[in-house]
N, C-alpha and C positions, 0 to 999 in steps of 0.2 A: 394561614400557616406561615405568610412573612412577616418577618420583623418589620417595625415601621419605614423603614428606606427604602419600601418597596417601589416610591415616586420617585427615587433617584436617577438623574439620567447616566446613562450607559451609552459607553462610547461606541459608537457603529462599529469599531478593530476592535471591540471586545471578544466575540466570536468570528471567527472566516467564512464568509460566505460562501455557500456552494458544499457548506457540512450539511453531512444527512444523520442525524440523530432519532436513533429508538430511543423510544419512551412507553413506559409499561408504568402507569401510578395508576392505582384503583380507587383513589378519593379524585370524583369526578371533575368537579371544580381547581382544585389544586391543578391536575392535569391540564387542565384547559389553559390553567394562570402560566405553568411553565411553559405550555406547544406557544402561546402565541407571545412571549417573549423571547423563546427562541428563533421563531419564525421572523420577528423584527427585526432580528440582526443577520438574518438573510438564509437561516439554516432551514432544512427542507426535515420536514418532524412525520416520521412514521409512530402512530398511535398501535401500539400491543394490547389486546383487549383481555389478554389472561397470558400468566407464564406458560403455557403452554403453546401457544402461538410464536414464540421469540425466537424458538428452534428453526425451523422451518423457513420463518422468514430470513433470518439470517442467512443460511443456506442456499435459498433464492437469489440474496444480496451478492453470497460470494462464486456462484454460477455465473454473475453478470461479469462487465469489464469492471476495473477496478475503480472508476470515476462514479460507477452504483455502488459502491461498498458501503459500509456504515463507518462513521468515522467514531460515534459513541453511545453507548448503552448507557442511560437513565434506567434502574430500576428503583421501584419500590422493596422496603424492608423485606413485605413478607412473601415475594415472589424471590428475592435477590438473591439469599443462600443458595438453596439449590442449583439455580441458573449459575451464579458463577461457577460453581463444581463443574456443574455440566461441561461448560465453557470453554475453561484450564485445562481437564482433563481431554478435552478432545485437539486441544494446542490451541484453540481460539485466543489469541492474545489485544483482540478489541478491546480497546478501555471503558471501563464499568464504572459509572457513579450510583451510590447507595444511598436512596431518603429513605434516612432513620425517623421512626415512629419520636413524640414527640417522647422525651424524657429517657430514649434508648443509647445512653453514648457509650455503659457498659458494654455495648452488644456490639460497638466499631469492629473490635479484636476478632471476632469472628466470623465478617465478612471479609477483612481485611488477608489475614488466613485464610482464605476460601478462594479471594483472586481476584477482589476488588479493588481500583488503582485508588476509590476516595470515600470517603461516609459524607455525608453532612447529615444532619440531626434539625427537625422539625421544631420550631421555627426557624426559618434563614432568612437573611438578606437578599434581595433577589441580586446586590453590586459584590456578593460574596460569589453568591451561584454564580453567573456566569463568567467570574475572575476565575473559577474553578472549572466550569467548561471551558476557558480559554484555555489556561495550561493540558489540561488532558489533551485535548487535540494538538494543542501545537507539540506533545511532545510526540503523538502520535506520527505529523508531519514530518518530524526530524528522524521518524526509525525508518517512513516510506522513503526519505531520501538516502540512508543508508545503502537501504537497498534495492535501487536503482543502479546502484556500481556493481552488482552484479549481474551479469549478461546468462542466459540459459536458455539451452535449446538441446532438446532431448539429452545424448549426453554429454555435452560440449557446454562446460559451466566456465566463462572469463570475468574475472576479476578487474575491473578498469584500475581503481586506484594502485591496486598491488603488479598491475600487468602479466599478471599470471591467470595459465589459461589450464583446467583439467578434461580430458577426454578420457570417457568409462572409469571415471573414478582416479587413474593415473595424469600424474601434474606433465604437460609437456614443454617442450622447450623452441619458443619463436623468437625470429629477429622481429625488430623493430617493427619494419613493412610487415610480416607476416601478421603482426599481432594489432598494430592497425586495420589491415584488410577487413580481419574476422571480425574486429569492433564494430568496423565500419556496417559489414555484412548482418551481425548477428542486432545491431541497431534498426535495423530495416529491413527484417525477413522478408521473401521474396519478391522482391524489389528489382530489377534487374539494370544493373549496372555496366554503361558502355567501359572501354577500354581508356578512354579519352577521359570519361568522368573519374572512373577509381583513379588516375594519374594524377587527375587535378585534387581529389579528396586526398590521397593518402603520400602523392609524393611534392605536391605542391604546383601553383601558377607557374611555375618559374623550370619546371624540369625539363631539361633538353636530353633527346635518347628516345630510342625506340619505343613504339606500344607496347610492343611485343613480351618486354620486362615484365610486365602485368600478367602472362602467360605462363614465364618460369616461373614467379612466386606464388600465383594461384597452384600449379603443380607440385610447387614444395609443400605450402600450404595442406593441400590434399596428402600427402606422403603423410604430414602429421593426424592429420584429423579423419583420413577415412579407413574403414579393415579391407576394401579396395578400392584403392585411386582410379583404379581403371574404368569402374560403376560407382563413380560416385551417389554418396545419398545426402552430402551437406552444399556443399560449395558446387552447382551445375550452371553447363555451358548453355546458353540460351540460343543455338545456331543462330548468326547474321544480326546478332545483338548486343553480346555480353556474356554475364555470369548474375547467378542469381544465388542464394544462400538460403537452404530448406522449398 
């Protein structure tokens, strides 16, 4: 099913290592030619034995922490319609590649509309295929870094790049320190944090002045972020310790 360049060598940065890619193709061989070329460049290949099985395991995938996730769906043609519907419609926005049956390019349009990020069509190049698993993932990469800049904990969602922080839904309004703190805090859930250390995180080596400042602005902080400051449920004192967050 490859074109002749299938002895091409390929650069080890062709894919990232440490990518977990499904793969569902039902020509047994073909299958086998792709898991163990992606497995050479370091990707870790869960084998789908029928489109029925892709549900499920994905769902296991995304129970797990996020370093088990899938980074991209291989499907074949005639499992892949469906599957993406299913996918989109349930907000799955993992990236899907489509091996079209041989002579099917008519048929791109309709997986591509369905919620497929790429087709390729039987025969390929295997230095094509995995140019096209490199981009899929690395743009993948580039949305998970997106959103990393934002911070969530129950209702308390902070905005790093923007510096803006919302609690239940309403945007609230922090100084500077306050909205370091929470960074800081909502970076490292329950973590517990001397007086001495949040000083040196948030107000620098160099700050001369009381602990005790760390006290009022955790307090204000609270006036922000809790419906009683007085029982706190986000930001708590860890008696003869610190403070800790969640």
């Amino acid at each position: 099913m490859f074109s002749p360049d299938l002895s091409e060598t390929i650069s080890r940065s062709a894919v990232r290592t440490n990518s977990k890619v499904l793969l569902l193709e039902t020509e047994e061989l073909f299958r086998d030619m792709l898991a163990l070329a992606l497995e050479e460049q370091g990707c870790e290949i869960v084998i789908a034995p029928d489109g029925r099985s892709v549900i499920p395991t994905l769902e296991n995938s995304f129970s797990l922490k996020s370093e088990k996730e899938f980074n991209l769906l291989i499907l074949d043609s005639i499992n892949g319609l469906d599957l993406c519907r299913m996918l989109r419609h349930q907000g799955n926005l993992i990236p899907i590649m489509i091996l079209g049956a041989r002579g099917s390019d008519n048929n791109c349009a309709f997986y591509l509309e369905a919620g497929a990020d790429d087709y390729v069509t039987k025969p390929f190049g295997m230095r094509e295929f995995m140019a096209r698993c490199q981009a899929m993932m690395r743009r993948q990469r580039l949305g998970q870094v997106s959103q990393t800049i934002m911070l969530q904990y129950k209702d308390i969602i902070l905005y790093s790049e923007e510096c803006r922080v919302t609690v239940r839904g309403q945007e609230v309004k922090l100084s500077p320190k306050q909205f370091r703190l929470l960074e800081l805090f909502m970076s490292y859930p329950r973590r517990v944090w001397s007086r001495e250390q949040l000083l040196e995180q948030v107000w620098g080596p160099d700050f001369i002045g009381d602990s005790k400042t760390v006290d009022v602005h955790i307090r204000w902080l609270r006036e922000k972020l809790e419906l009683n400051p007085s029982k706190p449920e986000y930001v708590i004192t860890v008696r003869g310790f610190g403070y800790r967050f969640g």
